[in-house]
N, C-alpha and C positions, 0 to 999 in steps of 0.2 A: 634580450639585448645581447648582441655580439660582443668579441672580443674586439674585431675589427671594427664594428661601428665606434666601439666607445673611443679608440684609437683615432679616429677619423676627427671624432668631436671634439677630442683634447687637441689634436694637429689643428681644428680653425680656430682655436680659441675659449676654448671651456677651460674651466678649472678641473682641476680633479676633486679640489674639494666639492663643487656642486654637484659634480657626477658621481657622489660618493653615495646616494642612496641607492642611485638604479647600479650602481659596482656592486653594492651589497647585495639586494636584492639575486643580480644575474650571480652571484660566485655561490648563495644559498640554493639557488634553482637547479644549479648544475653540481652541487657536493657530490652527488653519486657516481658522477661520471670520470670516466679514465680520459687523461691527454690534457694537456693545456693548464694543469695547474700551476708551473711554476711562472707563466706567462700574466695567470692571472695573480700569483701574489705579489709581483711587482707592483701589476696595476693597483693592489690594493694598498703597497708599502705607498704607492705614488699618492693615494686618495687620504691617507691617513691610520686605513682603516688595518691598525698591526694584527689583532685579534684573526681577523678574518684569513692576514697574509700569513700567519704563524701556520694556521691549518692547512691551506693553502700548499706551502713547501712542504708542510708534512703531508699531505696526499701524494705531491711528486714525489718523493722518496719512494714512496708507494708504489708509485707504477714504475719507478725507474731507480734504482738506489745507486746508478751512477751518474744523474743527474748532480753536475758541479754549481751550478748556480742555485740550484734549489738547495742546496748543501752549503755551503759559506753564507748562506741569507737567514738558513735557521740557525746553521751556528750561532749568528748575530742575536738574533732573536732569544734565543737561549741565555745568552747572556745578559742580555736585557733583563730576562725575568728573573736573575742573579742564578741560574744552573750552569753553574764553570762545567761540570762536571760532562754532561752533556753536551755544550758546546766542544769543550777539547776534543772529545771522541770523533766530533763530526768532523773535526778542522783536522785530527790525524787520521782521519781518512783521505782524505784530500793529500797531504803531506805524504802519506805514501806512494801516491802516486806518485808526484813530482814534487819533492822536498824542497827543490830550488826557485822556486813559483813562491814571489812575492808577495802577490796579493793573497793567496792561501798563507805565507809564513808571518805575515808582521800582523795578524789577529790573533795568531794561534803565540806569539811570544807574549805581545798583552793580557791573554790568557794567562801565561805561567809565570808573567811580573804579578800582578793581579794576588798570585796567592806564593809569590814570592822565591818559585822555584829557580834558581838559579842553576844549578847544575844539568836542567833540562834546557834552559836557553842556552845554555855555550854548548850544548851538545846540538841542540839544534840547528842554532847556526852553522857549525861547524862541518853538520849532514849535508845542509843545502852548501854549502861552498863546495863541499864533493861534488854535489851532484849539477856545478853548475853553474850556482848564483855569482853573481862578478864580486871580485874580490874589494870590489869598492863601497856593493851593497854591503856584504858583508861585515867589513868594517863600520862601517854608520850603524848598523842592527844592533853591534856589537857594544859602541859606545853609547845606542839611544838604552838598552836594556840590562847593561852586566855591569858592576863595580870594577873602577877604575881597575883596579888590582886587574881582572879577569879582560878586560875588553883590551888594554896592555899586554895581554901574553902573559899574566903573574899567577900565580898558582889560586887554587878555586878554592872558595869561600876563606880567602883574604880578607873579605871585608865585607859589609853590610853595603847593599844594593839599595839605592833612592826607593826601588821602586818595592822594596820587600816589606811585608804586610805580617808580618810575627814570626815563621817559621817556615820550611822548607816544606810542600805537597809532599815531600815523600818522606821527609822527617814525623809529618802528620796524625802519618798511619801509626805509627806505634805510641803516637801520645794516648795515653793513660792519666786521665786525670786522678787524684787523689781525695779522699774523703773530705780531707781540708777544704780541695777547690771546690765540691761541689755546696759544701755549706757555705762558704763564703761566697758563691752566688748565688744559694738561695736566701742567703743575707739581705745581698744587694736587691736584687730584684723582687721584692717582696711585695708584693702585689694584692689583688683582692683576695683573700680569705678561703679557702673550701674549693676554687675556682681555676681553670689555666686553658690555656689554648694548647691543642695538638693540629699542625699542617698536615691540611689531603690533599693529593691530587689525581685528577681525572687522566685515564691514556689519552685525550687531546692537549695536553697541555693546560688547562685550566685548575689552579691552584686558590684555598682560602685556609682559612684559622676556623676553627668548632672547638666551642668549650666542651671544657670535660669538667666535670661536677665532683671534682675530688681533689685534696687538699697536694699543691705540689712541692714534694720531698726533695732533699737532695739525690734519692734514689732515682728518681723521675727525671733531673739533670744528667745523673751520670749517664741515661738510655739517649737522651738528646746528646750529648757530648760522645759518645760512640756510634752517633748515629745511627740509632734505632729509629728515632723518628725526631720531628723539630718541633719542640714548643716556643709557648712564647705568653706573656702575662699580661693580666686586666692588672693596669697600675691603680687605678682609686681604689682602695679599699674601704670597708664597708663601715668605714667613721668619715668616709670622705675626704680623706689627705692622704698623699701622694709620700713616697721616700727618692724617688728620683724623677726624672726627665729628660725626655730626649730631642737634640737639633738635626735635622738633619740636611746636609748638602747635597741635593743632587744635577746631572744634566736634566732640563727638560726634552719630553719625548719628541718635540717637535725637532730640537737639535741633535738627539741621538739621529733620528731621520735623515737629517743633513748631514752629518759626519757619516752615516755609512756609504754616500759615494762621492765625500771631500774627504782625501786623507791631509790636506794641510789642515782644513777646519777640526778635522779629529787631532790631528794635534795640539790646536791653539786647546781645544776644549782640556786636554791631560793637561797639559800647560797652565792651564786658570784653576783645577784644582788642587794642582802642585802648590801654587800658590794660595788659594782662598783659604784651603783646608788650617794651613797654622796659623792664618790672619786672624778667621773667626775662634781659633782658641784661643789666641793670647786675647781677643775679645771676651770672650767668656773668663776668662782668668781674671782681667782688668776687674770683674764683682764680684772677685773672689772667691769664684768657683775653683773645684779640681778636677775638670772632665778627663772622661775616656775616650779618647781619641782613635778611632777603626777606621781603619781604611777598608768600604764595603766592593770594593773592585774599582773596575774602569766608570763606573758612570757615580760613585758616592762617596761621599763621606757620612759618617757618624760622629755624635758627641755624646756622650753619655755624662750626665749631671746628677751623683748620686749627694743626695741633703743630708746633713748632718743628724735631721730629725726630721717627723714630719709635719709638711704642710699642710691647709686647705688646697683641694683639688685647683678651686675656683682661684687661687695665689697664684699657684704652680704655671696654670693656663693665662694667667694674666702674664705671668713676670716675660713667657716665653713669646707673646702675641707682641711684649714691646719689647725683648730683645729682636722680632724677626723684622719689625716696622723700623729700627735702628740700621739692620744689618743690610736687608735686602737689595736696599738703593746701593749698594755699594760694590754689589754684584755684578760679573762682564754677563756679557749678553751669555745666553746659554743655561745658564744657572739657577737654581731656586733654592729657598731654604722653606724648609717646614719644622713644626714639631713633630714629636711621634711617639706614642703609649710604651708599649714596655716589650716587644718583640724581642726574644733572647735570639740574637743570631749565631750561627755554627761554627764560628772562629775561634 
């Protein structure tokens, strides 16, 4: 199956979802081949089928690593799968090119809201208005991204940014946790017995959790918190109750899809978790919880609900199936809430 047939068949009227097996099938058949990848991971973002388009742009880079389209699509993708780190790199490749280019800049600031760099977004802006960008965009970027202080012309880190998420990316790098913090999260997350998860991943992009058969220390957080590598814990422990729980907010992927070629819809979408996100805690508060509230980038939220003591597993999973049957309806389109086990994330 062509690239141009399948084109032909969506132009009289096929869906792309129906044409999603034989998209798979033709983009598996051809993996080996040079040319035409980034054509085809369009076709694949258009069918649904992201997995496929992730490799996809990653083969283009391949044959061509000044391929721009195939490079702002895996950025995307990247972020998706919550790698800020990777994504940035690709989006300031782009950016140097031409720093004043829009549609390269206002992913690459979301980016640096995301983990709350402020001192890189006014610098950034300020690169592309050199190099460009109307001084009209420029102001909007300025007030959608920096605290009032700084989008005013007032001197930088005046003030805590809407969109900041703990600390500064570049303040980051020299955090040093201390013994305290790391017992006091292996307090909190105290999880199954003997037992923990460490994150692998594959050079395609393909990432999971494998346990590790050995008991996890504060020593084992502080390599995760320096990012040696990323764990994360089996919450039932081996009497069967649970010490904490977790909600989580996120975009569903069918909407991430449609926000990456609406950027008003990708607005509305920051915009409803500006808002949902403190809705559902003062929900969660209202039963006199005291959750941890994360902000996991552009497409999430977290709540972390650590108990005072512990419960049956079978409580824990109950209480959270009728807080989500409560919550959900209540949600703008785009949205989902789930529970979720005990994944220590790197913030």
């Amino acid at each position: 199956m062509s690239l141009q047939s399948l084109h032909e068949r969506l132009a009289s009227g096929a869906s792309a979802e129906t044409l999603a097996p034989e998209i798979e099938a033709a983009v598996v058949a051809r993996r080996d081949e040079h040319g035409e990848h980034t054509a085809w991971g369009l076709l694949c973002e258009q069918a649904g089928l992201l997995s496929l388009a992730f490799t996809e742009f990653q083969l283009a880079l391949r044959d061509d690593r000044g391929d721009e389209t195939a490079t702002l699509h895996l950025a995307a993708h990247y972020r998706e799968r919550g790698d800020n780190e990777r994504a940035l790199k690709l989006l300031e490749r782009l950016i140097e090119r031409d720093a004043g280019r829009e549609e390269w800049l206002a992913p690459y600031l979301e980016l640096l809201a995301d983990d709350g760099a402020v001192p890189r977004i006014a610098a950034a802006v300020e690169r592309a208005e050199q190099r460009g960008l109307p001084a009209a965009t420029a102001a909007r970027l300025r007030a959608a991204w920096l605290p009032a202080q700084e989008s005013a012309g007032g001197s930088r880190g005046a003030g805590p940014s809407s969109h900041k998420s703990g600390y500064d990316r570049q303040d980051s790098e020299h955090f040093a946790p201390s013994e305290a913090d790391c017992i006091r999260m292996h307090t909190l997350f105290a999880g199954q017995e003997g037992v923990y998860a460490r994150q692998w991943a594959k050079p395609g992009g393909e990432t999971g959790y494998s346990p590790i058969h050995e008991p996890l220390t504060p020593a084992v957080l502080r390599q995760h918190f320096n990012g040696q590598f990323t764990v994360g814990v089996y919450p039932v422990r081996l009497d069967g109750t649970v010490t904490f729980f977790a909600v989580d907010l996120d975009i569903d992927k069918a909407a991430l899809a449609h926000a990456r070629g609406d950027p008003d819809f990708a607005q509305e979408l920051r915009d409803s978790l500006q808002t949902e996100g403190p809705r559902l805690l003062g929900a969660l508060r209202e039963l006199s919880f005291a959750p941890l509230f994360e902000n996991s980038g552009y497409k999430g939220r977290h709540f972390w609900v650590f108990l005072a003591e512990p419960v049956a597993a079978e409580a824990a999973h109950l209480l959270g199936r009728l807080f989500l049957a409560w919550q959900s309806p209540r949600l703008p389109p785009g949205l989902h809430l789930s529970g979720s086990g005990g994944s220590c994330g790197r913030r």
